[in-house]
C-alpha positions in Angstrom: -37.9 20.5 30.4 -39.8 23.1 28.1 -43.4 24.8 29.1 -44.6 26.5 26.3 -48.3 29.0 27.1 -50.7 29.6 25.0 -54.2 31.0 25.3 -53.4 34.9 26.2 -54.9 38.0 24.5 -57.1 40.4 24.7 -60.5 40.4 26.4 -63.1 43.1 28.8 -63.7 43.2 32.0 -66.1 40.5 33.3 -64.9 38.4 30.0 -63.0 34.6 30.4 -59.6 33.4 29.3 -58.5 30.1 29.5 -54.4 29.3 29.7 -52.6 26.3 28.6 -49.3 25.3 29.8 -47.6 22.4 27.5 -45.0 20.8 29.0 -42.3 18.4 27.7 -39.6 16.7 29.3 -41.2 16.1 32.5 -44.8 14.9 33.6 -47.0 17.7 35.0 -48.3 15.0 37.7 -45.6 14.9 39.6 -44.8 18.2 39.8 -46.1 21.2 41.4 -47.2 23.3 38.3 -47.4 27.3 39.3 -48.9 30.2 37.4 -47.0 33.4 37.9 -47.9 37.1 36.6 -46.3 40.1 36.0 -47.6 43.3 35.5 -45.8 46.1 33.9 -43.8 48.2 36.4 -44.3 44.9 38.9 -42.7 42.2 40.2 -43.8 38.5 39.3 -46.4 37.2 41.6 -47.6 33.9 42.4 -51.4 32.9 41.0 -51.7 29.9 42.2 -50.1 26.4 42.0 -51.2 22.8 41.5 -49.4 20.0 43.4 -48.8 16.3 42.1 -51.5 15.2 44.3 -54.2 17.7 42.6 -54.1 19.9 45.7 -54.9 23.6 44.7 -54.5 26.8 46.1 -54.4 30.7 44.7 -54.1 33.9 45.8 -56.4 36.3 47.4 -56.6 38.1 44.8 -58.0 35.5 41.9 -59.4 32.9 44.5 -62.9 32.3 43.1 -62.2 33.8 39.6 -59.5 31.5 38.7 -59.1 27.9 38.7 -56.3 26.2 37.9 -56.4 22.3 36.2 -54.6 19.5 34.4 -55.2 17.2 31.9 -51.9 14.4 32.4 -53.1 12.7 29.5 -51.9 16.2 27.3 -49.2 16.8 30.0 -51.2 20.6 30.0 -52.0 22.5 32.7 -54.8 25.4 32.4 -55.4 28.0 34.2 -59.2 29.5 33.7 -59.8 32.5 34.3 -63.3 34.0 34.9 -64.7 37.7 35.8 -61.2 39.1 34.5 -60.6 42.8 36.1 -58.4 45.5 34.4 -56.2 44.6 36.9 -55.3 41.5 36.3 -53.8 42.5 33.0 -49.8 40.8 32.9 -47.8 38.4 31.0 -48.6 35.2 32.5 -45.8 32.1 32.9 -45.9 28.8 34.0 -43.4 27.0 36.1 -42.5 23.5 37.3 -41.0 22.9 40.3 -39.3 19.3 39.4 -37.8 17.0 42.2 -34.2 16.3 41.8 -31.5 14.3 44.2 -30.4 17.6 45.3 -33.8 19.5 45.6 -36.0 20.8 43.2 -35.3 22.7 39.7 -37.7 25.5 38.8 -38.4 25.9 35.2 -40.1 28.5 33.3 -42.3 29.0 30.2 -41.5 32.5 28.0 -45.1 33.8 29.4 -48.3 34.8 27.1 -49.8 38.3 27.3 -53.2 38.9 29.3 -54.8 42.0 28.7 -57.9 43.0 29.8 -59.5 46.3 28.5 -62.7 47.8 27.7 
C-alpha cells in the first residue's frame, strides 16, 4: 500500500487548498481514509476520516471549513479545505486503515506541508 499527498503550499488566511491523497495497492472504497495534521511542536491530530460507506466526520476544529471526498475511479481522496486560519498551518498525511484477517493495518503517506500566512 503507498499514499502519496499532493496539493500543499502556501496560502493567507481566508484562502483554499485542496489535498489529494493517491493511493495504490489498496482501494480507497473500502477503507476508512483519515487526514491527520501535525503542527510543529505538536502531536498529530486527527482531521477527519472517510469510511467505505462515504460516511464523514471531522473535527471541531475544521468542521464546516473542511470537507473531505473521494473520487474511486482515481483511487484519490481530497481533502478541501476553505477559510484556512494561521492555525491550521501543519504537514498534512493521509492514512488508510485496511481490513486484514487479523484486524486492520494503518498505513501512512510522507505528508505535504500546509502553511498558511499573511
Amino acid at each position: 500500500v503507498q499514499l502519496v499527498e499532493s496539493g500543499g503550499g502556501l496560502v493567507q488566511p481566508g484562502g483554499s487548498l485542496r489535498l489529494s491523497c493517491a493511493a495504490s495497492g489498496t482501494p480507497v472504497s473500502r477503507n476508512t481514509m483519515g487526514w491527520y495534521r501535525q503542527a510543529p511542536g505538536k502531536q498529530r491530530e486527527p482531521v477527519g476520516s472517510i469510511t467505505r460507506f462515504g460516511n464523514t466526520n471531522y473535527a471541531d476544529s475544521v468542521k464546516g471549513r473542511f470537507t473531505i471526498s473521494r473520487d474511486n475511479a482515481k483511487n484519490t481522496v481530497y481533502l478541501q479545505m476553505n477559510n484556512l486560519k494561521l492555525e491550521d498551518t501543519a504537514v498534512y498525511s493521509c492514512n488508510a486503515r485496511v481490513p486484514s484477517a487479523i484486524g486492520y493495518g494503518d498505513y501512512w503517506g510522507r505528508g505535504t506541508q500546509v502553511t498558511v500566512s499573511s
